[in-house]
PDB file with one MODEL, atoms N, CA, C and O in Angstrom:
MODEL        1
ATOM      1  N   UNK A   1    -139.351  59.007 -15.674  1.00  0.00           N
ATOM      2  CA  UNK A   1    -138.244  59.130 -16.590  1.00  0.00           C
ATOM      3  C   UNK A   1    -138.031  60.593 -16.978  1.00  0.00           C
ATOM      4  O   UNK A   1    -137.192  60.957 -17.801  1.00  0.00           O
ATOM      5  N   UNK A   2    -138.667  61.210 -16.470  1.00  0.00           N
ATOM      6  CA  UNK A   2    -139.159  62.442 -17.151  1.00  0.00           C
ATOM      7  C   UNK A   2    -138.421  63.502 -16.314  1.00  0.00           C
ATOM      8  O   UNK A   2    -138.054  64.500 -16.935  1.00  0.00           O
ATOM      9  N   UNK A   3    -138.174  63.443 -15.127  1.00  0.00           N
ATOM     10  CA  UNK A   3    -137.218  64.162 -14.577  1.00  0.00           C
ATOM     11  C   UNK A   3    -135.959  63.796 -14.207  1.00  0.00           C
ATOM     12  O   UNK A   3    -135.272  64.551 -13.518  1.00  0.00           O
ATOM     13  N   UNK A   4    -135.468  62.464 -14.670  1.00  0.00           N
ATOM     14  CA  UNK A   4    -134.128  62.394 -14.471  1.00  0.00           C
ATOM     15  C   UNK A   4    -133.496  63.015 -15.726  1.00  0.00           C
ATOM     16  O   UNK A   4    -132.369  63.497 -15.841  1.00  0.00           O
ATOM     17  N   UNK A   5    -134.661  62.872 -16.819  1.00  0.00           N
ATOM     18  CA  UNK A   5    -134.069  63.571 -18.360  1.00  0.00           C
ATOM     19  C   UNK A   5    -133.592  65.327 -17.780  1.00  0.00           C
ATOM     20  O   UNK A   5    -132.481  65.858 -17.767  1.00  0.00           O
ATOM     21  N   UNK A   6    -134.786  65.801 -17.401  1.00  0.00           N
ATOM     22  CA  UNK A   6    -134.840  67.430 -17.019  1.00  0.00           C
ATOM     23  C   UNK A   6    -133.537  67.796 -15.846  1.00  0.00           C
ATOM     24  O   UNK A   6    -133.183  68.954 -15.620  1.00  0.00           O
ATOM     25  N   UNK A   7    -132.927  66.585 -15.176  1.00  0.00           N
ATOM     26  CA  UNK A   7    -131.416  66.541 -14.277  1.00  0.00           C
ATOM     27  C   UNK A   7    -130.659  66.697 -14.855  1.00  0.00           C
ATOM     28  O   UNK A   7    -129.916  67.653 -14.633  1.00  0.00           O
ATOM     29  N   UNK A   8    -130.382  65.595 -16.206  1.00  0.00           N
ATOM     30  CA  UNK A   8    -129.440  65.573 -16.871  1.00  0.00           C
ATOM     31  C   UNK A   8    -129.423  67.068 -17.875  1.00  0.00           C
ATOM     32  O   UNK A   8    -128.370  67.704 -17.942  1.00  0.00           O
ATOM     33  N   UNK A   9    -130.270  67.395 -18.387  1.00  0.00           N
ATOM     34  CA  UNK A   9    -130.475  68.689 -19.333  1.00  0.00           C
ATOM     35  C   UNK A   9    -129.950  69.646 -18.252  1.00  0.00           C
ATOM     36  O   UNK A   9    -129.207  70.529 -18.679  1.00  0.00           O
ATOM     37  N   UNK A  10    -130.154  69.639 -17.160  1.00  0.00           N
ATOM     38  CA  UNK A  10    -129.212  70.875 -16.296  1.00  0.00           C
ATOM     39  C   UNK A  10    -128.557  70.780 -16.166  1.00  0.00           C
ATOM     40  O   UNK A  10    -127.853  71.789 -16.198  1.00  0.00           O
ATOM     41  N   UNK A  11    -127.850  69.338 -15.819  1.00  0.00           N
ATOM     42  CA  UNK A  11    -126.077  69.373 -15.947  1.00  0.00           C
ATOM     43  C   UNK A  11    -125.243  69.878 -16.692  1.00  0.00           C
ATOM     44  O   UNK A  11    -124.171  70.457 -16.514  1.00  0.00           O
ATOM     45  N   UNK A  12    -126.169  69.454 -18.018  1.00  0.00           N
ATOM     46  CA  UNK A  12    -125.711  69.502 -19.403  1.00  0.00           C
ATOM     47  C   UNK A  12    -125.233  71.270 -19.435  1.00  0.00           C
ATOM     48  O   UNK A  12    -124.109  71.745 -19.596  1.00  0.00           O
ATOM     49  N   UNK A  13    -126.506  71.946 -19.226  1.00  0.00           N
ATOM     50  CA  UNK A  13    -127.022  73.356 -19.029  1.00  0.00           C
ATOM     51  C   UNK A  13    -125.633  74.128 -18.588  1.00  0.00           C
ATOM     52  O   UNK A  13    -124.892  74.731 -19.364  1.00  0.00           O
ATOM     53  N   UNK A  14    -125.437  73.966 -17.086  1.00  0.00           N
ATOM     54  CA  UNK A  14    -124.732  74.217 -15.780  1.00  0.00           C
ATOM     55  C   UNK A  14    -123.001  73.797 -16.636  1.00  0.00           C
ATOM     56  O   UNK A  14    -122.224  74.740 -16.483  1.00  0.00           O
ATOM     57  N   UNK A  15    -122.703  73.228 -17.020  1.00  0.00           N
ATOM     58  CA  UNK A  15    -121.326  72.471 -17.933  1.00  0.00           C
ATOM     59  C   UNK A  15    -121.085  73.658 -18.826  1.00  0.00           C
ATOM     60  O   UNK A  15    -120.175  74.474 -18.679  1.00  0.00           O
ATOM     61  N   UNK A  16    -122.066  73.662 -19.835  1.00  0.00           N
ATOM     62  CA  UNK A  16    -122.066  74.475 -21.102  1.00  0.00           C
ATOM     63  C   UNK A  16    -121.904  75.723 -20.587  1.00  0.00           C
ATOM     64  O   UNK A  16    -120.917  76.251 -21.097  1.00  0.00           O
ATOM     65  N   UNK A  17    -122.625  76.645 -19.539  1.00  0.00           N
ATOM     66  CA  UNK A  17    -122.547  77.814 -19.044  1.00  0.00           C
ATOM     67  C   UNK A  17    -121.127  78.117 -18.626  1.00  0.00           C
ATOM     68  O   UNK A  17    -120.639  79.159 -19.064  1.00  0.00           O
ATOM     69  N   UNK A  18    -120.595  77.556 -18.051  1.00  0.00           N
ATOM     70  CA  UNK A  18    -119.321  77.057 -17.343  1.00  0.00           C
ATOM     71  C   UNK A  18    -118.349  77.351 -18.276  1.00  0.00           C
ATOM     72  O   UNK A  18    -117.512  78.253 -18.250  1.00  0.00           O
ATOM     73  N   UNK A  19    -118.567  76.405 -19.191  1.00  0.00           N
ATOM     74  CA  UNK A  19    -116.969  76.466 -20.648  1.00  0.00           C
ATOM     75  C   UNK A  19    -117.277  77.457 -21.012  1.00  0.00           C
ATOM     76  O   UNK A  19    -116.195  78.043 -21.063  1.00  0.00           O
ATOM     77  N   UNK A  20    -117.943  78.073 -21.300  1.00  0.00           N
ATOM     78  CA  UNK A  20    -118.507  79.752 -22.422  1.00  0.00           C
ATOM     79  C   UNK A  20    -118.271  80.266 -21.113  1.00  0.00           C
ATOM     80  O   UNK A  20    -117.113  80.117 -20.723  1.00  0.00           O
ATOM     81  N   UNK A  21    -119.025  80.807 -20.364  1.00  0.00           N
ATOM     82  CA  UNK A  21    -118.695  81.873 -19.754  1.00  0.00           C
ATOM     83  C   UNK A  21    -117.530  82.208 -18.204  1.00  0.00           C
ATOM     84  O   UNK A  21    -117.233  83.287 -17.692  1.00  0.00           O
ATOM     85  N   UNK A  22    -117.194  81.076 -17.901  1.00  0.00           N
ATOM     86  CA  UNK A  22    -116.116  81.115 -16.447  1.00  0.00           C
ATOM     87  C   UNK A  22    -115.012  80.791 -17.444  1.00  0.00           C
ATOM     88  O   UNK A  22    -114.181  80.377 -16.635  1.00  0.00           O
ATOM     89  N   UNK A  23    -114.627  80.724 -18.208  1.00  0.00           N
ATOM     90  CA  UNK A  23    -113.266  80.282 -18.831  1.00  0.00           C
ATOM     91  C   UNK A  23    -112.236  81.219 -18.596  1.00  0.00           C
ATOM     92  O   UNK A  23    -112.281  82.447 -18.669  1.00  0.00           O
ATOM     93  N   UNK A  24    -111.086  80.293 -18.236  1.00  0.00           N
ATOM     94  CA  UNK A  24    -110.152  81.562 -17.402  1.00  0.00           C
ATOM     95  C   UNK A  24    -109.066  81.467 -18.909  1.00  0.00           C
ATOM     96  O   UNK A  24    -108.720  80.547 -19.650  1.00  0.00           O
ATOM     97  N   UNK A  25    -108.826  82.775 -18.854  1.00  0.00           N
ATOM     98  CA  UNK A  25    -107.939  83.742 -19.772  1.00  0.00           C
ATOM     99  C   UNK A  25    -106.760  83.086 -19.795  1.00  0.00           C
ATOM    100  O   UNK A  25    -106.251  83.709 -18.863  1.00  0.00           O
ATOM    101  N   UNK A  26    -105.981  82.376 -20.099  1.00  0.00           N
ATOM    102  CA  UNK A  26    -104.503  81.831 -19.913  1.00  0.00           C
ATOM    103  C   UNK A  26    -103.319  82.760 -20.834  1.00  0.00           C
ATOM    104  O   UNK A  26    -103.370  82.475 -22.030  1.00  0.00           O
ATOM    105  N   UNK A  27    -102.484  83.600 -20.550  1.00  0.00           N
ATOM    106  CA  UNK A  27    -101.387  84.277 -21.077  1.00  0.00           C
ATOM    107  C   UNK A  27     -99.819  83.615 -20.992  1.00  0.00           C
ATOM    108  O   UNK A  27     -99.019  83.556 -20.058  1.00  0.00           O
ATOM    109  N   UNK A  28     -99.755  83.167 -22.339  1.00  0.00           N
ATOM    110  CA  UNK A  28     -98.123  82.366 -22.191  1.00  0.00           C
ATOM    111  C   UNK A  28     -97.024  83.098 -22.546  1.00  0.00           C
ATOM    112  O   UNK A  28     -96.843  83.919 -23.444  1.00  0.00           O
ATOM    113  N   UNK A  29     -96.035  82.478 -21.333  1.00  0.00           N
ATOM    114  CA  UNK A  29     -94.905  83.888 -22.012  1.00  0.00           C
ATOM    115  C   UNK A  29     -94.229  83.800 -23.299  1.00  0.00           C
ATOM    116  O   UNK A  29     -94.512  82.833 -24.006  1.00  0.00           O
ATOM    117  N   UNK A  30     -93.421  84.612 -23.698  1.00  0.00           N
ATOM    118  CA  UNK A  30     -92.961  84.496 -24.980  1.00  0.00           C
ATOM    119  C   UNK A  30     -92.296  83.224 -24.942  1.00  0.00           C
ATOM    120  O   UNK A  30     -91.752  82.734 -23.952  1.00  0.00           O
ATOM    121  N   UNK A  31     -92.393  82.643 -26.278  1.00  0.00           N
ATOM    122  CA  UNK A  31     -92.185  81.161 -26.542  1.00  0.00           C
ATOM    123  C   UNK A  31     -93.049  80.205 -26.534  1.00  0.00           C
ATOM    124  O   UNK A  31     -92.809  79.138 -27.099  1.00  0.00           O
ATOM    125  N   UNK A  32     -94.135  80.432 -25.921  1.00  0.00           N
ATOM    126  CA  UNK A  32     -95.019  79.130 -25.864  1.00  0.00           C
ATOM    127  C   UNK A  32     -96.405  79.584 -26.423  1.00  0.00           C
ATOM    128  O   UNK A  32     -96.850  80.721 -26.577  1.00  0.00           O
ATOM    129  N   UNK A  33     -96.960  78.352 -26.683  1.00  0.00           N
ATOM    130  CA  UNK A  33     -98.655  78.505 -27.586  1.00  0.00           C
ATOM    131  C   UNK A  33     -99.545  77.862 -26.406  1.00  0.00           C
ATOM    132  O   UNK A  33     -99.138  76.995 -25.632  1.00  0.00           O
ATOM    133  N   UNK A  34    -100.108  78.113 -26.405  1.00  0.00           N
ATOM    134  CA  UNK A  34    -102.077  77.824 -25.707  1.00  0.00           C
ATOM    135  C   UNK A  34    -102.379  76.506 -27.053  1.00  0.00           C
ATOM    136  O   UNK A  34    -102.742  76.835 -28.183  1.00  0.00           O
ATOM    137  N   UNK A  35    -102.165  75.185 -26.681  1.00  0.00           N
ATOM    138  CA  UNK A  35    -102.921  74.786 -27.681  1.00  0.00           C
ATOM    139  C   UNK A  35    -104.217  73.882 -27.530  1.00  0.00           C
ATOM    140  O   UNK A  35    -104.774  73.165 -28.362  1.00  0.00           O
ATOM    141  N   UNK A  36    -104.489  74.120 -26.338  1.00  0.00           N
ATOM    142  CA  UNK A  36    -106.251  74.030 -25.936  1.00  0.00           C
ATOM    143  C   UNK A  36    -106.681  74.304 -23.677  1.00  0.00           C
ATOM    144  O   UNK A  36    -106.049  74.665 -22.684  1.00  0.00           O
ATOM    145  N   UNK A  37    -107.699  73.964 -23.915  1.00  0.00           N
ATOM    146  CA  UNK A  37    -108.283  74.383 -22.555  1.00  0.00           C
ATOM    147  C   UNK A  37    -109.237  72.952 -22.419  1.00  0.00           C
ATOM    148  O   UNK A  37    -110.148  72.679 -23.201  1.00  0.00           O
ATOM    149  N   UNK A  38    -108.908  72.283 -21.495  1.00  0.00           N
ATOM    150  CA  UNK A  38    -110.372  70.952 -20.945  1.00  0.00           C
ATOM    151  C   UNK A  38    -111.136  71.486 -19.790  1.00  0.00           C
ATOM    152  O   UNK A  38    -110.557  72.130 -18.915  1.00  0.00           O
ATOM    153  N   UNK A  39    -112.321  71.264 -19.751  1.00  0.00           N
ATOM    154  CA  UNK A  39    -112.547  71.603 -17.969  1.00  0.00           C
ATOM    155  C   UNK A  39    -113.063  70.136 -17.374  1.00  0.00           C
ATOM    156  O   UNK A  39    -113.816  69.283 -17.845  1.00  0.00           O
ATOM    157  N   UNK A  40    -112.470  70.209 -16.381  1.00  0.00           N
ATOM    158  CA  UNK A  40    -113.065  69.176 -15.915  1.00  0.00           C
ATOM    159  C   UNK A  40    -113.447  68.568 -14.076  1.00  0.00           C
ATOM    160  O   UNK A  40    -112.864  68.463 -12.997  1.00  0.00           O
ATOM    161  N   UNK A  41    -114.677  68.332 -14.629  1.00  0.00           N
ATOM    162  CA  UNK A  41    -116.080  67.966 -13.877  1.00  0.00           C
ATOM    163  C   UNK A  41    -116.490  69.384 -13.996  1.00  0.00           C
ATOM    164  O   UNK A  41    -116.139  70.115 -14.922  1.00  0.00           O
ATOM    165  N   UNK A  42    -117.591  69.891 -12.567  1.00  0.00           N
ATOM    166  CA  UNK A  42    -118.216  70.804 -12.929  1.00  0.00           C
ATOM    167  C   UNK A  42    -118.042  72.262 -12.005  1.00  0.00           C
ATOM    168  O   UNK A  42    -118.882  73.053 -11.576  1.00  0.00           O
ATOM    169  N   UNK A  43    -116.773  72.225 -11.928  1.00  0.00           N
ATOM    170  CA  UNK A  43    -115.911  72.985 -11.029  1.00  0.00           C
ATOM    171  C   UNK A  43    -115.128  73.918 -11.680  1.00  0.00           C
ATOM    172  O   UNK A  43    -115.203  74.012 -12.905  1.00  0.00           O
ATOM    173  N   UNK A  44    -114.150  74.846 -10.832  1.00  0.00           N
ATOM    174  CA  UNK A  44    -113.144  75.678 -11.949  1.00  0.00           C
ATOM    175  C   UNK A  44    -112.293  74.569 -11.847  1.00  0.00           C
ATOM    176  O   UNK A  44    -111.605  74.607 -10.827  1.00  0.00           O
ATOM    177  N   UNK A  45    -112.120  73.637 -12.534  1.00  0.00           N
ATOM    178  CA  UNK A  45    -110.568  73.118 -12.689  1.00  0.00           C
ATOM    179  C   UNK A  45    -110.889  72.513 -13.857  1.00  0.00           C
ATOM    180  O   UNK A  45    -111.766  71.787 -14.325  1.00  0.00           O
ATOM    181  N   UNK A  46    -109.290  73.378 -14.356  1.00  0.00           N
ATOM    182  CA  UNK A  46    -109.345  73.591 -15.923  1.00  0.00           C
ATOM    183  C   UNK A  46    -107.528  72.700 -16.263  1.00  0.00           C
ATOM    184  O   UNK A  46    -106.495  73.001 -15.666  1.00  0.00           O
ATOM    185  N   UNK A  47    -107.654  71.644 -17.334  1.00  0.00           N
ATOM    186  CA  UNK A  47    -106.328  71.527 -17.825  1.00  0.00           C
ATOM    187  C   UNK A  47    -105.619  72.227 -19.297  1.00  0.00           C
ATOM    188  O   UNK A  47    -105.889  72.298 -20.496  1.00  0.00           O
ATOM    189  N   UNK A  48    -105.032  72.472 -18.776  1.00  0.00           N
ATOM    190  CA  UNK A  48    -104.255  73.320 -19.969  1.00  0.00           C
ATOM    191  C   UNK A  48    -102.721  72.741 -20.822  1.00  0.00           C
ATOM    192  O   UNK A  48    -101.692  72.333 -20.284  1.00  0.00           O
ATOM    193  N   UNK A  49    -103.150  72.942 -22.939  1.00  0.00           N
ATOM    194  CA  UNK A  49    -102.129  72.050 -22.843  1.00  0.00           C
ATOM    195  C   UNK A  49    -101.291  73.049 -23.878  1.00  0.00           C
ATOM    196  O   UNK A  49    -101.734  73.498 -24.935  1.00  0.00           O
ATOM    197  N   UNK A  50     -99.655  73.343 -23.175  1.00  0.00           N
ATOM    198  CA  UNK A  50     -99.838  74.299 -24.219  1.00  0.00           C
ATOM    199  C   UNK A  50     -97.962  73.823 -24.794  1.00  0.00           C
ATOM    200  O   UNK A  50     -97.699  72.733 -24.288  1.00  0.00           O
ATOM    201  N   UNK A  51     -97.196  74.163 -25.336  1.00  0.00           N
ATOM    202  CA  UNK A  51     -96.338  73.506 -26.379  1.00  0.00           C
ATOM    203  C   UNK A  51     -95.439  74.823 -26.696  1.00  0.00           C
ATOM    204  O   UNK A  51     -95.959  75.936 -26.772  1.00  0.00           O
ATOM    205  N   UNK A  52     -93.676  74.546 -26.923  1.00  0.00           N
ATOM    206  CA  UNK A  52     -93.141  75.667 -26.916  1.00  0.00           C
ATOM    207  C   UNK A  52     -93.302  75.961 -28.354  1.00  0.00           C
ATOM    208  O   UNK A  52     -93.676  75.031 -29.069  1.00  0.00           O
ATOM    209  N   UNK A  53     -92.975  77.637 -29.120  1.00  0.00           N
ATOM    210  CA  UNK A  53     -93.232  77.565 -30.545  1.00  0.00           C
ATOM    211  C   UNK A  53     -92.386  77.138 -31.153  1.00  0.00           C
ATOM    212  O   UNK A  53     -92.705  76.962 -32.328  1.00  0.00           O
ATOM    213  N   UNK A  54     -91.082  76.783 -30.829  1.00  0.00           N
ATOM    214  CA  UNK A  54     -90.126  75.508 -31.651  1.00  0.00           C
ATOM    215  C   UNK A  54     -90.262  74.241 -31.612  1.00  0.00           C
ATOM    216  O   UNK A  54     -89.813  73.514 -32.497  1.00  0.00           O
ATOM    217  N   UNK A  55     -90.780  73.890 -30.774  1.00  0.00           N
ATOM    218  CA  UNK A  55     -91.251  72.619 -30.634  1.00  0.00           C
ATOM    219  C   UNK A  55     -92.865  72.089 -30.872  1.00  0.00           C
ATOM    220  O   UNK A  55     -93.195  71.027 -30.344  1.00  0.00           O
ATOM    221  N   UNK A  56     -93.463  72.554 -31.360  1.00  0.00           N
ATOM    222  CA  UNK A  56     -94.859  72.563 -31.752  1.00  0.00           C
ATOM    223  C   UNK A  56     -95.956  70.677 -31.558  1.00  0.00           C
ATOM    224  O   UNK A  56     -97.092  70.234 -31.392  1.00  0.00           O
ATOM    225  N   UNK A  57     -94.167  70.156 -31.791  1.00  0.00           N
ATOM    226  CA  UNK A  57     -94.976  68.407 -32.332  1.00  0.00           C
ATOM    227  C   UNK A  57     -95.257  68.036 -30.545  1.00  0.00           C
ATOM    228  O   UNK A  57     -95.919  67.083 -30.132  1.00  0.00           O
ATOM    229  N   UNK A  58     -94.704  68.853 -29.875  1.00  0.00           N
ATOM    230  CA  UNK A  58     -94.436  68.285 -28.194  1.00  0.00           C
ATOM    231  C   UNK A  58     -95.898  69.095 -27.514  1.00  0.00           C
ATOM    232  O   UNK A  58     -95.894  70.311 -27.707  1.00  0.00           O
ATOM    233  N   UNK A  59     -96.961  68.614 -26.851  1.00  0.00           N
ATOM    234  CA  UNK A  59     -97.290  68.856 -26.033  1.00  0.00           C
ATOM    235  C   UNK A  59     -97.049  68.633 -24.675  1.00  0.00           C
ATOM    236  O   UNK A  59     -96.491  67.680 -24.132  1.00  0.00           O
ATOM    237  N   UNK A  60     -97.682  69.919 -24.073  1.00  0.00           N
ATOM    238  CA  UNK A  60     -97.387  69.313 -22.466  1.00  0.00           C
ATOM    239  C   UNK A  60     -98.698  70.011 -21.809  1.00  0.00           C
ATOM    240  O   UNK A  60     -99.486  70.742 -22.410  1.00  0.00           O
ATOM    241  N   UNK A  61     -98.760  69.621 -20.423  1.00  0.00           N
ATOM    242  CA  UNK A  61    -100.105  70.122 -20.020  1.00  0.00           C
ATOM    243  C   UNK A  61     -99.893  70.670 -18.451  1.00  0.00           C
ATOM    244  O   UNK A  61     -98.746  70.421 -18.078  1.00  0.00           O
ATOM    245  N   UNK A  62    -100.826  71.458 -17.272  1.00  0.00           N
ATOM    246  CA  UNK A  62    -101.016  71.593 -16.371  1.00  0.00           C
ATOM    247  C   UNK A  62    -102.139  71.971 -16.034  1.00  0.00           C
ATOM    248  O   UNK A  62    -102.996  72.349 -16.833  1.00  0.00           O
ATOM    249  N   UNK A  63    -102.301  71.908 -14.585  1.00  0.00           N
ATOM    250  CA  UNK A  63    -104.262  71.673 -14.378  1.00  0.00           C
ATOM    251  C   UNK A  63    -104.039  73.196 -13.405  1.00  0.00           C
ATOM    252  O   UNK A  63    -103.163  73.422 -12.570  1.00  0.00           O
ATOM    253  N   UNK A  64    -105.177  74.099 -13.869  1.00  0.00           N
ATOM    254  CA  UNK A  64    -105.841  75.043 -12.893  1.00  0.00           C
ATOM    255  C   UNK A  64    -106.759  74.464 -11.898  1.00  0.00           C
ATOM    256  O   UNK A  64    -107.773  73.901 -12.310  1.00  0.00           O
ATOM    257  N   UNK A  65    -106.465  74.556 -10.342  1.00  0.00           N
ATOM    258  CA  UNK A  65    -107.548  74.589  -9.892  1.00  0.00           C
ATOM    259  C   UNK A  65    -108.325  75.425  -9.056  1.00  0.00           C
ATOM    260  O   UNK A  65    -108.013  75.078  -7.917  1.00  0.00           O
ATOM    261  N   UNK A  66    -109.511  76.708  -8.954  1.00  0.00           N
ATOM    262  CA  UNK A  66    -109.362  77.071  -8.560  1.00  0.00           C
ATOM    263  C   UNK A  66    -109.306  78.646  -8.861  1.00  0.00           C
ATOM    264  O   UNK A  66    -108.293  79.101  -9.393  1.00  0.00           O
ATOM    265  N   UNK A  67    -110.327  79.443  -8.545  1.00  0.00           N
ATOM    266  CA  UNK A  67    -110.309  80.468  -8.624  1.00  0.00           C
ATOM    267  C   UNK A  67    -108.961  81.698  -8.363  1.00  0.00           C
ATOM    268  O   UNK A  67    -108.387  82.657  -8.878  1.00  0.00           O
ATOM    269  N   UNK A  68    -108.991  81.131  -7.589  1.00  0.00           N
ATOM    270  CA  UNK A  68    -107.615  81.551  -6.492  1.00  0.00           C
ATOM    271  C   UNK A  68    -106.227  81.274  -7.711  1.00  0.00           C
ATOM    272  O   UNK A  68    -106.195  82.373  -8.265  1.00  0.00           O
ATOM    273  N   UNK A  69    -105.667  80.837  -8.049  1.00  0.00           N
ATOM    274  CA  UNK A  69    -104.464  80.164  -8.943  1.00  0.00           C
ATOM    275  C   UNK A  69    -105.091  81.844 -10.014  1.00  0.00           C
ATOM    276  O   UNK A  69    -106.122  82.253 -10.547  1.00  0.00           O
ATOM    277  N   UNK A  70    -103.528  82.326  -9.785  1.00  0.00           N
ATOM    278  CA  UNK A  70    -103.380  83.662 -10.549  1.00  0.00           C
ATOM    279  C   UNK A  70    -102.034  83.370 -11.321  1.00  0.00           C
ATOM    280  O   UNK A  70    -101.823  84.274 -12.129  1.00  0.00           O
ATOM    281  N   UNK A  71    -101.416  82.754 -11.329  1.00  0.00           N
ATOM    282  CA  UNK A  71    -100.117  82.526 -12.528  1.00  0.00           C
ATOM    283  C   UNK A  71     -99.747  80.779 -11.969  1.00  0.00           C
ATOM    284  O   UNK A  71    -100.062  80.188 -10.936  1.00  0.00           O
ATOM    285  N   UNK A  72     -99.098  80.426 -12.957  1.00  0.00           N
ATOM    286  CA  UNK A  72     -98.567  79.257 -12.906  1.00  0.00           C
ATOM    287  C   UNK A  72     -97.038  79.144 -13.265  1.00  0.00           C
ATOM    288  O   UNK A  72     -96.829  79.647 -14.369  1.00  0.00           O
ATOM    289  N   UNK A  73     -95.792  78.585 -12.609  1.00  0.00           N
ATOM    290  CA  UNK A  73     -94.430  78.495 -13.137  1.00  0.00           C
ATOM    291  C   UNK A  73     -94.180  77.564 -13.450  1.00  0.00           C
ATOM    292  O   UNK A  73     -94.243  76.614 -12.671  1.00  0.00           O
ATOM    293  N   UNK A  74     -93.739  77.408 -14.881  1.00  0.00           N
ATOM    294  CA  UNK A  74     -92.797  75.995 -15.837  1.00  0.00           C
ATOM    295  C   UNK A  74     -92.166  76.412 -15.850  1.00  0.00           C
ATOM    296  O   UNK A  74     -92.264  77.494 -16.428  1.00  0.00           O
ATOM    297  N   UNK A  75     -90.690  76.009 -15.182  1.00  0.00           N
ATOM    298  CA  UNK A  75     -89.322  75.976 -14.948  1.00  0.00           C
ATOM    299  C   UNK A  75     -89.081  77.241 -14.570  1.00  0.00           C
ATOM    300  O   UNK A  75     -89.176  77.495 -13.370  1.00  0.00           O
ATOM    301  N   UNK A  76     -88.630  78.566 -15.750  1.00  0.00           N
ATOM    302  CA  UNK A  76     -88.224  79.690 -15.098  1.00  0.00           C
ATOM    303  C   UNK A  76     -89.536  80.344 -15.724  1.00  0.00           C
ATOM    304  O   UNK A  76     -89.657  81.512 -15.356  1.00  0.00           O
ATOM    305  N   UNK A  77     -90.498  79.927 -16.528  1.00  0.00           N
ATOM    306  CA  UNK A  77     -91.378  80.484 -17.605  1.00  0.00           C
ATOM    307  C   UNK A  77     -92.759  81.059 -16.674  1.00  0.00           C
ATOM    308  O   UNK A  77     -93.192  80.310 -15.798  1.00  0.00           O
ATOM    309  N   UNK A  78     -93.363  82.288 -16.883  1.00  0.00           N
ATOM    310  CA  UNK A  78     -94.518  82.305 -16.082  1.00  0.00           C
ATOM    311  C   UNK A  78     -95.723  82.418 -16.546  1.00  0.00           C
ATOM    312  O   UNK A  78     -95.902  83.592 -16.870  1.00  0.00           O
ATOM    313  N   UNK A  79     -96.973  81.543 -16.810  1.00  0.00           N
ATOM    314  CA  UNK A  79     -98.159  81.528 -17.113  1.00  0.00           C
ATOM    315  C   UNK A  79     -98.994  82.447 -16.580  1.00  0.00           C
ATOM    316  O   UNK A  79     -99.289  82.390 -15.386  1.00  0.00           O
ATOM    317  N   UNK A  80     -99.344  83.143 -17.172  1.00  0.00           N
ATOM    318  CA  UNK A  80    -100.512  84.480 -16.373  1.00  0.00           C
ATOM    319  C   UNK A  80    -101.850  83.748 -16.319  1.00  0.00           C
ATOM    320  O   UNK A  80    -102.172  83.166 -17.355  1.00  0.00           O
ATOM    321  N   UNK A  81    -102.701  83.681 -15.252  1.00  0.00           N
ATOM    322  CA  UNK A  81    -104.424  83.054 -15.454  1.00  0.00           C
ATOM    323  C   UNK A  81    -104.890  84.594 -15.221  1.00  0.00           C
ATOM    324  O   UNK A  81    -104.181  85.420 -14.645  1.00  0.00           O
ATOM    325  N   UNK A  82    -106.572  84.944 -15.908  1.00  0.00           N
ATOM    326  CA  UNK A  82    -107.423  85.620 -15.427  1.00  0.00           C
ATOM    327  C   UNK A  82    -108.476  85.088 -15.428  1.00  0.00           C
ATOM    328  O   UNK A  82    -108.550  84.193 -16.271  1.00  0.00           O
ATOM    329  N   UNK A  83    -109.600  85.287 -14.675  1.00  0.00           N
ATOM    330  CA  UNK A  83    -110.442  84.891 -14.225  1.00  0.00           C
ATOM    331  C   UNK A  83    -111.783  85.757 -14.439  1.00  0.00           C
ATOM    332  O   UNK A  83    -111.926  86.819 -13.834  1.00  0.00           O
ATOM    333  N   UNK A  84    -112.799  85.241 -15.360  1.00  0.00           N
ATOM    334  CA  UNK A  84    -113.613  86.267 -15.826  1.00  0.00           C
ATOM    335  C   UNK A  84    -114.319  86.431 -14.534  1.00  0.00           C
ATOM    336  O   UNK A  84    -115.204  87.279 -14.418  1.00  0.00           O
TER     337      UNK A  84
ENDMDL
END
């Protein structure tokens, strides 16, 4: 039992390292808010949910995947990623 605990504590480990330190930089253009970051599994792919600043009650979201993914386009709007 004793080393599936010490598996799981590295996942755990390997996850946590991941959100703190690979977290990619997201820059929204004027008008819109960042209003959180998910990551998910144990990869770079990150969802992002972010909301225009007049419209605040509306979220919306899109998924990074991927080191590689350097901006993202909503409609004419352009999302900047950096990548620590």
């Amino acid at each position: 039992m004793g080393f599936l605990k010490n598996i799981a504590l590295g996942a755990l480990g390997v996850k946590t390292y991941q959100n703190v330190y690979n977290k990619p930089i997201v820059t929204p253009p004027h008008g819109y808010a960042i209003r959180g970051m998910d990551q998910k599994g144990l990869g770079a792919k990150w969802v992002v949910k972010y909301s225009k600043k007049h419209q605040m009650n509306l979220t919306h979201s899109f998924r990074i995947s991927g080191k590689s993914t350097k901006s993202v386009s909503i409609g004419g709007d352009v999302f900047l990623v950096d990548w620590p």
